[in-house]
C-alpha positions as CSV (number, residue, x, y, z in Angstrom):
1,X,0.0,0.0,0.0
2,X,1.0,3.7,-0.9
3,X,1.5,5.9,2.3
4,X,1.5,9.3,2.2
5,X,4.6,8.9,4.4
6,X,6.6,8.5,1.9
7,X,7.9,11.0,-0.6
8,X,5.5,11.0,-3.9
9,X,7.6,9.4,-7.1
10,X,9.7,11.9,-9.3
11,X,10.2,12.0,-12.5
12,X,12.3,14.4,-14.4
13,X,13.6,14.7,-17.9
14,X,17.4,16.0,-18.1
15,X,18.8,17.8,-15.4
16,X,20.5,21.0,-16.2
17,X,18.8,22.6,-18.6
18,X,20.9,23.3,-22.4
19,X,20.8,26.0,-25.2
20,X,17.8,25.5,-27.2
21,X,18.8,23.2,-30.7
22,X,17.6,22.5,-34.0
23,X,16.5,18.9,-32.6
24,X,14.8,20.4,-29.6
25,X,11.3,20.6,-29.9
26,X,8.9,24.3,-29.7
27,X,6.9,25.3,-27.0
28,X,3.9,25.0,-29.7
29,X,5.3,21.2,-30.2
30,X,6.1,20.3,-26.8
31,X,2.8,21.4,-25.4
32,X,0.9,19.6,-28.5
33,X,2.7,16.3,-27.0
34,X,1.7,17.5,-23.5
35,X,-2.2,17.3,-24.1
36,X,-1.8,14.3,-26.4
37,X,-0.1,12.5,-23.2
38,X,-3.1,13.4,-21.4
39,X,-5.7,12.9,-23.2
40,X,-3.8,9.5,-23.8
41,X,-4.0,8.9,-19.9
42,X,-8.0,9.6,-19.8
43,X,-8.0,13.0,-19.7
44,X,-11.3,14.7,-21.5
45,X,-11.7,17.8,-19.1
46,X,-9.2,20.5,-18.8
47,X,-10.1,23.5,-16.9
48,X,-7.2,26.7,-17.8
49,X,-6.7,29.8,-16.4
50,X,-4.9,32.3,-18.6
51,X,-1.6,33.2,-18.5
52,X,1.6,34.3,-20.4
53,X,4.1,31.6,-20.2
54,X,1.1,28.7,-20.3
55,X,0.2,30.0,-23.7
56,X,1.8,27.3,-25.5
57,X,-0.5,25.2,-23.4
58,X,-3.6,27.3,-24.1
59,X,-3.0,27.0,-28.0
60,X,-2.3,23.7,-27.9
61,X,-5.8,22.9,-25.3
62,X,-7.6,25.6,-28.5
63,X,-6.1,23.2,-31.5
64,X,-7.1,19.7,-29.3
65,X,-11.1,20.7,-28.5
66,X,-11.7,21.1,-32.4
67,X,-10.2,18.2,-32.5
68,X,-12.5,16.4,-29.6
69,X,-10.0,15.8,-27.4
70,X,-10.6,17.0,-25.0
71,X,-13.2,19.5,-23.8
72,X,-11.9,23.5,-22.3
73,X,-12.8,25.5,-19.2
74,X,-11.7,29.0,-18.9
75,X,-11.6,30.2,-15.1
76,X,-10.2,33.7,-14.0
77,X,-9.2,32.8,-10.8
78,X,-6.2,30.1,-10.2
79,X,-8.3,28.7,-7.0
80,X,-11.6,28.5,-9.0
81,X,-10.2,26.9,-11.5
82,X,-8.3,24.1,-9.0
83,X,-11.5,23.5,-7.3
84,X,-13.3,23.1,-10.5
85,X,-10.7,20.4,-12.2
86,X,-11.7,19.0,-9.2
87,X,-15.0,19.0,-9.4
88,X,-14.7,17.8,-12.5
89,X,-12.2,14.6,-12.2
90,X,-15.2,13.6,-8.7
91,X,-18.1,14.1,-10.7
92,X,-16.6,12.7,-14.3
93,X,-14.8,9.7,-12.0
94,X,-11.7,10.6,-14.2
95,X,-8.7,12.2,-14.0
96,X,-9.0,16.1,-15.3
97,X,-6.5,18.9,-15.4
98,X,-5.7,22.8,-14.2
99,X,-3.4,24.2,-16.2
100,X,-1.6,27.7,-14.9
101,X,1.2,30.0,-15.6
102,X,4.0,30.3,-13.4
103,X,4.4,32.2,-9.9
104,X,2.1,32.5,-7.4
105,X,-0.5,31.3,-9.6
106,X,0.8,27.7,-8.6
107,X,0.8,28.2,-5.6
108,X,-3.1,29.3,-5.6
109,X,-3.8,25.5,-6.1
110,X,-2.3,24.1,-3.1
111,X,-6.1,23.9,-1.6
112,X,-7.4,21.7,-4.1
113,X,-4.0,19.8,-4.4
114,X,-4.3,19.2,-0.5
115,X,-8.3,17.8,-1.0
116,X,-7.6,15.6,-3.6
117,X,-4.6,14.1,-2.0
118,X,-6.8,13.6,0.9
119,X,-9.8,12.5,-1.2
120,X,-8.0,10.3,-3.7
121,X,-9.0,12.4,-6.4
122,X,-7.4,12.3,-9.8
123,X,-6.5,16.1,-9.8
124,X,-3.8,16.8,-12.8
125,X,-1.9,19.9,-12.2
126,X,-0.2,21.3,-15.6
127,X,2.2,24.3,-14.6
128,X,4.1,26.6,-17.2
129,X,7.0,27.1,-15.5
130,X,10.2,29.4,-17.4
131,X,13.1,27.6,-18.7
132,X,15.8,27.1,-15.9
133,X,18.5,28.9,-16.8
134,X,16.4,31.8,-15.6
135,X,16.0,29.8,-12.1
136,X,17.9,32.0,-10.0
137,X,18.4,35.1,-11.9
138,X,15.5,36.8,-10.6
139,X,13.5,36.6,-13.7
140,X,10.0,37.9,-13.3
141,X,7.5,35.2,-12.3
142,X,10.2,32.8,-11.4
143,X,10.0,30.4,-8.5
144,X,11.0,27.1,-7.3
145,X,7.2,25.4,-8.5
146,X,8.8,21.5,-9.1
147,X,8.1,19.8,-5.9
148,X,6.2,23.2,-4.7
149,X,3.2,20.4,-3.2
150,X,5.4,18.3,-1.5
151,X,4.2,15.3,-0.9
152,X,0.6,16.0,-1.6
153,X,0.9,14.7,-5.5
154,X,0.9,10.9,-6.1
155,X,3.4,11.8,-8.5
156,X,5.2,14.2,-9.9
157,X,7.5,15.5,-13.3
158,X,8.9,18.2,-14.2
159,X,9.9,18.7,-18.3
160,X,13.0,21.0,-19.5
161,X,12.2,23.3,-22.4
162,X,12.6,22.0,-25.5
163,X,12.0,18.3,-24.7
164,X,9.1,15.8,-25.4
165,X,7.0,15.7,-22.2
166,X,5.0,12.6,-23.5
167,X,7.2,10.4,-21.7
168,X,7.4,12.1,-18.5
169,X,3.9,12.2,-18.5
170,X,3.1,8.7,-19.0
171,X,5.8,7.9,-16.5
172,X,4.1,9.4,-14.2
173,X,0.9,8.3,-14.6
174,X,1.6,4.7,-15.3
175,X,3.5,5.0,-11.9
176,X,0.2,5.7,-9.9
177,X,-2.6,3.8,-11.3
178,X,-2.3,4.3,-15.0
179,X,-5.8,6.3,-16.0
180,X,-6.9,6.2,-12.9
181,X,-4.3,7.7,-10.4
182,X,-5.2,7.6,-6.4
183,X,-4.5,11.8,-6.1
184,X,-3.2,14.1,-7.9
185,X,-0.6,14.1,-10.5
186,X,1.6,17.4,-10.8
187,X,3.4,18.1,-14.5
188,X,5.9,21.3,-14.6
189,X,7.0,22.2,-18.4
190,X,9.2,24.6,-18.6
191,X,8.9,26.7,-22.2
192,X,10.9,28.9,-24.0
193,X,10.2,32.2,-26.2
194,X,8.4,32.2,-28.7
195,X,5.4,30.9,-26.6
196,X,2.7,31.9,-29.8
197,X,2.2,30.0,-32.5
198,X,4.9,30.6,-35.5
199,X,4.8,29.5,-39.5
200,X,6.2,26.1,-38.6
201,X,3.8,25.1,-36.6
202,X,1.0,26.7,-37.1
203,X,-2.7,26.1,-35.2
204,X,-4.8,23.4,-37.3
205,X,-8.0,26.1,-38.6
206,X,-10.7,25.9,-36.5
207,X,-14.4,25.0,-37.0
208,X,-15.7,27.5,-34.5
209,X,-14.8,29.1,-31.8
210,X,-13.5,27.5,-28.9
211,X,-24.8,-1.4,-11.9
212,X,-25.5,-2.8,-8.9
213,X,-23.0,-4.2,-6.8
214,X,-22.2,-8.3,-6.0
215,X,-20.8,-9.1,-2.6
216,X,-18.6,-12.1,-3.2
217,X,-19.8,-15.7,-1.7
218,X,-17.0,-16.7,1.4
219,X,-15.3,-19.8,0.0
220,X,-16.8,-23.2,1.3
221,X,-13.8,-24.3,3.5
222,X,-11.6,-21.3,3.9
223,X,-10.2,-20.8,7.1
224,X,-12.1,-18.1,9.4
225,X,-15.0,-17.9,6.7
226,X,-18.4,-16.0,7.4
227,X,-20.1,-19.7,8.2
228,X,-17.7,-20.5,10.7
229,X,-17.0,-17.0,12.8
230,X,-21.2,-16.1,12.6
231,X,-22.2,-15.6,15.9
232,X,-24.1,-13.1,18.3
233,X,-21.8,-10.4,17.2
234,X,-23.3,-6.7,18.3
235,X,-21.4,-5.4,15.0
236,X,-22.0,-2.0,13.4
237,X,-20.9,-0.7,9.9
238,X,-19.8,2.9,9.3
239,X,-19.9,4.4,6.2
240,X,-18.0,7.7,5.7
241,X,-17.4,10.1,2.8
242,X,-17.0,8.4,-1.0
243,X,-17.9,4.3,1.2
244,X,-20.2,3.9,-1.9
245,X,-23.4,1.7,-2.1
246,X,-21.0,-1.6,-1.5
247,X,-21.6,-0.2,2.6
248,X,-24.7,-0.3,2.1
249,X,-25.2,-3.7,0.6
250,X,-22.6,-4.9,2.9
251,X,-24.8,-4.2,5.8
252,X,-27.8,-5.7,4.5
253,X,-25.8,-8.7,3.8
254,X,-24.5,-9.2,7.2
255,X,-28.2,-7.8,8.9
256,X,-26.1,-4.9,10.6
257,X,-26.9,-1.5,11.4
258,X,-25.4,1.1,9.3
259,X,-24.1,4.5,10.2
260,X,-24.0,6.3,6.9
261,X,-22.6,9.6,6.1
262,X,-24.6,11.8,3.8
263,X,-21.6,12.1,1.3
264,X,-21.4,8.1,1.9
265,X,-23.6,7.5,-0.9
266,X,-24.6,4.5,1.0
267,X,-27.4,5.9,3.1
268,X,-30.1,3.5,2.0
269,X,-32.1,0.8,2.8
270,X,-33.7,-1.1,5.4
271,X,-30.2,-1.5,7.4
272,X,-29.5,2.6,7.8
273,X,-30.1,4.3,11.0
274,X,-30.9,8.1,9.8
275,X,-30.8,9.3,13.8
276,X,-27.4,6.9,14.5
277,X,-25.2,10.3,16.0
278,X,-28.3,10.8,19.1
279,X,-28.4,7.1,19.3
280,X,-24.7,6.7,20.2
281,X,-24.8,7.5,23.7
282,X,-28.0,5.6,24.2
283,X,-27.1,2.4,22.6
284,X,-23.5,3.1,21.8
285,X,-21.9,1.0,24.5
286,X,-23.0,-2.0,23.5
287,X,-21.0,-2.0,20.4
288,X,-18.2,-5.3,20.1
289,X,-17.3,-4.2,16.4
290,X,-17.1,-1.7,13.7
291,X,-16.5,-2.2,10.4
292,X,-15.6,1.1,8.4
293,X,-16.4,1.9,4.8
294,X,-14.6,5.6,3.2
295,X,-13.3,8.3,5.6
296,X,-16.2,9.5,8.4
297,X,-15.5,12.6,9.3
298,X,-18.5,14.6,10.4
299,X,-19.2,13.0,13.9
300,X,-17.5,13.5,17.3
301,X,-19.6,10.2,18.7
302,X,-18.1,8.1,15.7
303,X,-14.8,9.3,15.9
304,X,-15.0,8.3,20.2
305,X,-16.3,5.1,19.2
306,X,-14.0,4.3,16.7
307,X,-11.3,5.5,19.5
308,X,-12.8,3.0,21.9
309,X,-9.7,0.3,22.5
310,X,-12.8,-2.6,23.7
311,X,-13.9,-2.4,20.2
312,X,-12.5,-4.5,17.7
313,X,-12.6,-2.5,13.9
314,X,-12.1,-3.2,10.6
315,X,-10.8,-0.7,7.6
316,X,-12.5,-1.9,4.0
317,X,-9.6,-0.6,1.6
318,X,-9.9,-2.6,-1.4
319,X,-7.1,-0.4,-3.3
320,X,-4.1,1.5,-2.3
321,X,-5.5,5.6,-1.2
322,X,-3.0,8.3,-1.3
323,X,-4.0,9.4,2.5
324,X,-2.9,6.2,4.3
325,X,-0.4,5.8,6.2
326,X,0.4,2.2,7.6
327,X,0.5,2.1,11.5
328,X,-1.8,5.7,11.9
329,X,-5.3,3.9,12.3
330,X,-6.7,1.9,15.0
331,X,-8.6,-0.8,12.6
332,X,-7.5,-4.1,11.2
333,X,-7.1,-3.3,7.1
334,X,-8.9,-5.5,5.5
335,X,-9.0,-5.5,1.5
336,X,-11.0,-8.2,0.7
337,X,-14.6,-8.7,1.3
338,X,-14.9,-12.2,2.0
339,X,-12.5,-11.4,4.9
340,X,-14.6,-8.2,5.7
341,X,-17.9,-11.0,6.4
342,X,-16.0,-12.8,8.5
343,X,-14.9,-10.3,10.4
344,X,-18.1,-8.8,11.1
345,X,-20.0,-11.8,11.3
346,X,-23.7,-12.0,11.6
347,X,-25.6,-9.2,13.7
348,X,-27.1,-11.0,17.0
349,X,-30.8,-11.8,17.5
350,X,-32.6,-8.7,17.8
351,X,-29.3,-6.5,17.6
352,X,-30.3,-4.6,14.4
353,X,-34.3,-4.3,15.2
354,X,-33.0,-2.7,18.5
355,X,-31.3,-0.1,16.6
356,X,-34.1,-0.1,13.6
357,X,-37.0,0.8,16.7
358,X,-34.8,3.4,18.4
359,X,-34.2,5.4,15.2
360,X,-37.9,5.3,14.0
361,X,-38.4,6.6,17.6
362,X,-36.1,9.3,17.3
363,X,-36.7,10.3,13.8
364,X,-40.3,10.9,14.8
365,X,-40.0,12.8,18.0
366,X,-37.1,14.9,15.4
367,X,-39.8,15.7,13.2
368,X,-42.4,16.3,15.8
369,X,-40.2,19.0,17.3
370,X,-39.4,21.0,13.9
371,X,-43.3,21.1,13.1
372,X,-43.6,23.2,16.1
373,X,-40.9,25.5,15.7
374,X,-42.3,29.0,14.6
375,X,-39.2,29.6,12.3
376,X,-37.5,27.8,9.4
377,X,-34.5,26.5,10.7
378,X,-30.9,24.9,9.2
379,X,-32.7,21.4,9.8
380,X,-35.5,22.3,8.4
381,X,-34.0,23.3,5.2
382,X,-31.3,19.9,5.5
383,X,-34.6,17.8,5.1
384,X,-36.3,19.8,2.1
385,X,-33.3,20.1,0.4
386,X,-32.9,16.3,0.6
387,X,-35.9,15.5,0.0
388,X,-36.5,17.5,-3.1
389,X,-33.0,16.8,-5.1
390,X,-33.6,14.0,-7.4
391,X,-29.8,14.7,-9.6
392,X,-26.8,15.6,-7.9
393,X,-26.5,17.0,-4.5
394,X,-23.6,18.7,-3.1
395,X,-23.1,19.4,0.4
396,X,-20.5,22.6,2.0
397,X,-18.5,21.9,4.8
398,X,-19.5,23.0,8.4
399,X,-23.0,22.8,9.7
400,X,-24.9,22.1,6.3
401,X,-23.9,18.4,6.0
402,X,-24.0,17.9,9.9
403,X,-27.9,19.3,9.7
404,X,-28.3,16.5,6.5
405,X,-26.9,13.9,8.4
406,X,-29.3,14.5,11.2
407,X,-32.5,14.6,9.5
408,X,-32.0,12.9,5.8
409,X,-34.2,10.0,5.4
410,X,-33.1,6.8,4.2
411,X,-36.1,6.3,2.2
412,X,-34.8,8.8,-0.5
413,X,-31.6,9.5,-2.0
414,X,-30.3,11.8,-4.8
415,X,-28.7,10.7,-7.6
416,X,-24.9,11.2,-6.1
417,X,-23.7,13.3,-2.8
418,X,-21.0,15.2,-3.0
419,X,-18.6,16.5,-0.5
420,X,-15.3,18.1,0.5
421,X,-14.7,15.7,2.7
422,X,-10.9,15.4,2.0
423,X,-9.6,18.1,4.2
424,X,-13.3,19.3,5.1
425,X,-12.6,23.0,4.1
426,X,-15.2,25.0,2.6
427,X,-12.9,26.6,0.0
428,X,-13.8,25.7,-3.5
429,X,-16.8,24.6,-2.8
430,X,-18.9,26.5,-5.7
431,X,-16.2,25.5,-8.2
432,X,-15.8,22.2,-6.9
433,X,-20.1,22.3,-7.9
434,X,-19.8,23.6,-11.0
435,X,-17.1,21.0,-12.1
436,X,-19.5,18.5,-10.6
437,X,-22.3,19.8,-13.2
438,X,-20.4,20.3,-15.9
439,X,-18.6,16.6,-15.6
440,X,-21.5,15.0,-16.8
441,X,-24.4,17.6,-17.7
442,X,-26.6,16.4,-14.6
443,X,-28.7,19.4,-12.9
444,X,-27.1,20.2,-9.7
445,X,-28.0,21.6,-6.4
446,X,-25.5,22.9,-3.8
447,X,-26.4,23.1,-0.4
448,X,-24.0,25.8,1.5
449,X,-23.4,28.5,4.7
450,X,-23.3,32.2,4.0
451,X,-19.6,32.3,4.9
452,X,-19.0,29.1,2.3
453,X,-20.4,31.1,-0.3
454,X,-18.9,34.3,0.6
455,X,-15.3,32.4,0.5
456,X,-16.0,31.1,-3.1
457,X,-18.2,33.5,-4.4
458,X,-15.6,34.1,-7.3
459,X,-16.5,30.2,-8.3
460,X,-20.1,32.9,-9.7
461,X,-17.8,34.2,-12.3
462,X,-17.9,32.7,-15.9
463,X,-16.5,34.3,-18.9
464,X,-18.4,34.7,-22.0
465,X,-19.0,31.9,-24.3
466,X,-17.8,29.1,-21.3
467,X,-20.6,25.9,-20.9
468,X,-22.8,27.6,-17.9
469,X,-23.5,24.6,-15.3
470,X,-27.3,24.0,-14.7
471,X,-26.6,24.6,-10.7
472,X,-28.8,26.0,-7.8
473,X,-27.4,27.3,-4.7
474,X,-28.9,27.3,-2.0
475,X,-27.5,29.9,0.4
476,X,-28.6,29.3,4.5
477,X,-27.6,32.9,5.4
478,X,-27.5,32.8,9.4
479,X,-24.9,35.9,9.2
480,X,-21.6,34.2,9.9
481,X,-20.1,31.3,11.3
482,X,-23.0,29.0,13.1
483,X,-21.2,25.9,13.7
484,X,-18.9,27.0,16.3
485,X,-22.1,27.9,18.4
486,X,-22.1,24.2,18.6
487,X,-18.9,23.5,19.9
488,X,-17.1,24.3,22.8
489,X,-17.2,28.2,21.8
490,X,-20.5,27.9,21.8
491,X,-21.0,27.4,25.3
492,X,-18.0,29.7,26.3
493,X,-20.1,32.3,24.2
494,X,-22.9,31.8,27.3
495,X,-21.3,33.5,29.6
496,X,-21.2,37.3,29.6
497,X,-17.1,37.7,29.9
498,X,-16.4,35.5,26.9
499,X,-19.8,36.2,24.7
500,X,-18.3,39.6,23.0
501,X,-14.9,37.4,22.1
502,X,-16.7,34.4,20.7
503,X,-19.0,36.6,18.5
504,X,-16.5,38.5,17.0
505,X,-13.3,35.3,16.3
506,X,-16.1,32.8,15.6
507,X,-19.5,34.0,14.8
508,X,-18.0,36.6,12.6
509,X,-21.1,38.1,11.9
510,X,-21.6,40.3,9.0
511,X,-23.9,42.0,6.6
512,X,-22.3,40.8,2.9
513,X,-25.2,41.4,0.5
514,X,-25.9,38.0,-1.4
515,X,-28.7,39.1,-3.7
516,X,-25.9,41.8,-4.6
517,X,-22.8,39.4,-5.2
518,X,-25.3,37.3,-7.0
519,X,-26.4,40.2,-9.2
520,X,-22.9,41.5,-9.5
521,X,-22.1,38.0,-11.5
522,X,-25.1,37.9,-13.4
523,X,-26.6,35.1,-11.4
524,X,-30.4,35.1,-10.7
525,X,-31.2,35.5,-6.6
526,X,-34.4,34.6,-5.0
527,X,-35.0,35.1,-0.7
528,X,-36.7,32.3,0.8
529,X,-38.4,33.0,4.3
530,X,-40.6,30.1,4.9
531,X,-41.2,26.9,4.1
532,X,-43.7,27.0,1.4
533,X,-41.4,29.8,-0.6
534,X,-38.6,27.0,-0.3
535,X,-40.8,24.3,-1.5
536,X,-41.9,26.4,-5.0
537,X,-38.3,27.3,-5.1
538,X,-36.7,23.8,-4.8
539,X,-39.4,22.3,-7.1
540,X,-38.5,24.9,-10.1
541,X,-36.3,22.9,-12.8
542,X,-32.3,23.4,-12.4
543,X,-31.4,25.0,-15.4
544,X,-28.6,27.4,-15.8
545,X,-27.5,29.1,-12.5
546,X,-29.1,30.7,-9.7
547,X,-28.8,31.4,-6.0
548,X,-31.8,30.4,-3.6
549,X,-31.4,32.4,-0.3
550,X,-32.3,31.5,2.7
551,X,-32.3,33.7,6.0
552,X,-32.4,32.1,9.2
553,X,-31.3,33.0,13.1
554,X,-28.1,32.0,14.6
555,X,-28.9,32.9,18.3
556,X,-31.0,30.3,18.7
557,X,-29.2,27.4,16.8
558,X,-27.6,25.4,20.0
559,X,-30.6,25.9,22.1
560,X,-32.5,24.1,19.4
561,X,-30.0,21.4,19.3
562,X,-30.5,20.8,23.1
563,X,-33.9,20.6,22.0
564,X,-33.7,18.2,19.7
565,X,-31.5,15.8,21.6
566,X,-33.9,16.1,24.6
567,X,-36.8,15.2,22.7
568,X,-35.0,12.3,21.6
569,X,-34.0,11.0,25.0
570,X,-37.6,11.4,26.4
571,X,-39.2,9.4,23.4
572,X,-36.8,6.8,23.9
573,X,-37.5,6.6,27.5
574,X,-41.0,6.4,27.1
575,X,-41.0,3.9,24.6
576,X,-38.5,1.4,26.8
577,X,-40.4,-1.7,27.8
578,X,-41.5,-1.4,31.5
């Protein structure tokens, strides 16, 4: 297995770099070989920001879409356009690629460099880089980019002017996983003047302008098989960000409860528990074993059960991820899923309804309590949102996924959720939606915090003539930073010495004008204050972009959580047998 531990696998042409020669290739002809390579390794989506010394690149991206190579995204913005490759490679489940001039417009991908090496995303990072006998000099725009992301790329190569990158490139990716890489793949090319196109190689003339899934049987007579470890096992599976619908059927398969992240895309089924974070401390301690599907990140009761040395655990990683490093996790790694059954075993008699009763208890006394509340809330709008999304769903970082993951039934599911699970950081995250629309054409909804959008609102900004992304944002604007109200701030922020402090370093309230940033990109911006504006809103058709905002109060937001869990603790204790 790869561990990010070690240093990521290099790559270079030639070392020092020489005069250019008549057998040294252009910049026009090196960057032609460049895309080829790529498109070569799976590449279809390449998202470019513009730049002088990445011309050659940009000419070269021109010449390959009339050719249908590949298809071109132009993004202003260096971070936009990192978070939107990444987007893109998710959503596509393909490798795609940023391209950027040199200096600190490198540097501006670092972010989504970071979540892809933490998501195991395909993320191909093409930087223009000068030639290096300016390294040094103090040339204008000239830094030291090869190796500038450590060891955050799965790989990485970096191309003197005037040679043939094409087998660098393929190096490089054959290295990692061939067309389908475990993170992200970094490719500096240096180029030399002229970086346009000249006689000799000219452009080639445009035409215009730019199932489900099988669990394998346990062998008959294998040592430590499902048949012969079965027992009265209280076993539990966990299914964090990117698990995939094999949790799922894993669970049903060995008649466990399942614990499934929104972004999971296993939350389905008879065997999910929807209300499994309130039922932790209720039922939690009965828990022998866990077996854990993806990366969970979102809950504080998962990650203490998962830190519980009684409990025996089991990691499914059926292929090497770019994150892991051998000897930093608890569980057992377990790679095959014969093995995985026998670990778990079978779910003792009555251990799943126990779990299956509690939740439908909890879920209704949930729902009980948000009917009575006057005002719409962040759970409120979790559940709609949910509810009403029938393509692609993508969920920002901070309190938006933890409301989803409280209230989201298991008797619907989108087509895919989406996450920056990765590094769990809310930059990117409109990019990272749009790529996720454009990958494949499917309408798109983007559930997000005021302060998430505010921190990506230049993801809004699309040049003219670029494919605009049939996604709807929907803002919840509580004024600033609401999750920390739920954490140990939170109750800090109680008490009158500390409440001006917390407000100011973690509410960070302010009065950013959404319908205005909205307008100011040309992106249509509706307010919705209850929840029957919400519900017209939601069942509109996605087409195109537009910006659903929805004001709600943050002063109130942990009080209604210690509402919520209460009401779930007296249900339960009125429906225990007496």
């Amino acid at each position: 297995m790869t561990g990010s531990s070690k240093s990521p696998r290099q790559f270079s042409s030639t070392g020092a770099a020489e005069p250019a020669s008549a057998k040294s290739l252009s910049s026009l002809q090196a960057a032609r070989s460049a895309v080829s390579a790529l498109a070569a390794a799976g590449v279809r989506d390449v998202v470019l920001a513009p730049g002088s010394r990445s011309a050659p690149l940009a000419y070269a991206l021109a010449e390959a879409q009339v050719q249908g190579l590949v298809q071109v995204h132009v993004r202003i913005d260096e971070r936009v356009a990192g978070f939107t490759a990444l987007g893109l490679a998710r959503g596509g489940q393909r490798p795609a690629a940023v391209v950027t001039t040199s200096g600190t417009a490198v540097g501006e991908l670092l972010p989504a460099v970071m979540e892809a090496h933490h998501a195991g995303i395909a993320l191909v990072v093409l930087s223009a880089d000068r030639p290096s006998e300016l390294h040094g000099s103090g040339a204008n725009q000239t830094t030291v980019q090869h190796g500038i992301f450590g060891r955050f790329p799965a790989a990485h190569t970096s191309v003197e002017a005037g040679e043939d990158p094409a087998g660098p490139i393929a190096e490089a990716f054959g290295r990692v996983g061939g067309t389908s890489p475990t993170g992200p793949v970094h490719i500096n090319l240096h180029f030399r003047d002229p970086l346009v196109p000249t006689a000799a190689d000219a452009l080639v003339p445009a035409a215009g302008a730019g199932g489900p899934v099988l669990l394998p049987e346990p062998a008959e007579h294998e040592p430590g098989t499902l048949a012969e470890l079965a027992g009265a096992h209280h076993t539990v599976v966990v299914a964090g960000d990117g698990a995939g619908e094999v949790a799922a059927m894993f669970a049903q398969r060995a008649g466990l409860p399942l614990f499934a992240e929104p972004s999971s895309n296993a939350r389905f089924g008879p065997n999910a528990i929807p209300a499994y974070r309130l039922l932790l401390g209720e039922l939690g301690g009965q828990i022998e074993r866990v077996v854990v599907f993806g990366r969970p990140t979102l809950s504080r009761p998962v990650a203490a059960l998962l830190a519980r040395p009684d409990v025996r655990k089991a990691l499914y990683v059926p292929h090497p991820v770019n994150w892991f490093e051998p000897g930093k996790r608890p569980e057992t790694v377990i790679s095959d899923l014969g093995a995985l059954l026998a670990f778990a075993g079978s779910g003792a008699p009555g251990w799943l309804e126990s779990w299956q009763q509690a939740s439908g208890v909890a879920e209704a006394s949930i729902q009980s309590l948000l009917a009575s509340e006057a005002e719409l809330t962040g759970l409120h709008v979790a559940g709609m949102v949910w509810d009403s999304s029938d393509g692609n769903l993508v969920l920002g970082s901070s309190n938006t996924i933890r409301d989803v993951d409280l209230v989201a039934s298991t008797h619907w599911h989108p087509l895919d959720v989406y996450a920056n699970r990765g590094l769990a950081g809310i930059d990117g995250t409109i990019s990272t939606a749009a790529g996720i629309a454009l990958a494949q054409g499917i309408p798109t909804r983007l559930l997000l915090g005021d302060l998430t959008f505010l921190h990506d609102a230049g993801g809004l900004l699309l040049g003219d003539g670029e494919t605009e992304p049939d996604l709807q944002l929907v803002v919840l604007n509580d004024s600033g930073g609401g999750i920390f109200s739920l954490l140990e701030h939170g109750e800090l922020g109680e008490r009158e010495e500390y409440r001006g402090v917390v407000e100011r370093f973690f509410g960070t309230p302010h009065r950013a004008d959404i319908g205005g940033l909205a307008a100011g990109y040309g992106v249509p911006h509706q307010v919705a204050r209850t929840a029957e504006e919400l519900t017209a809103a939601l069942e509109a058709p996605i087409r195109g972009r537009s910006v659903i905002e929805v004001p709600v109060q943050r002063t109130g937001l942990r009080s209604l959580h210690r509402r919520v869990q209460a009401a779930v603790r007296s249900a339960l204790a009125d429906s225990a047998p007496r």
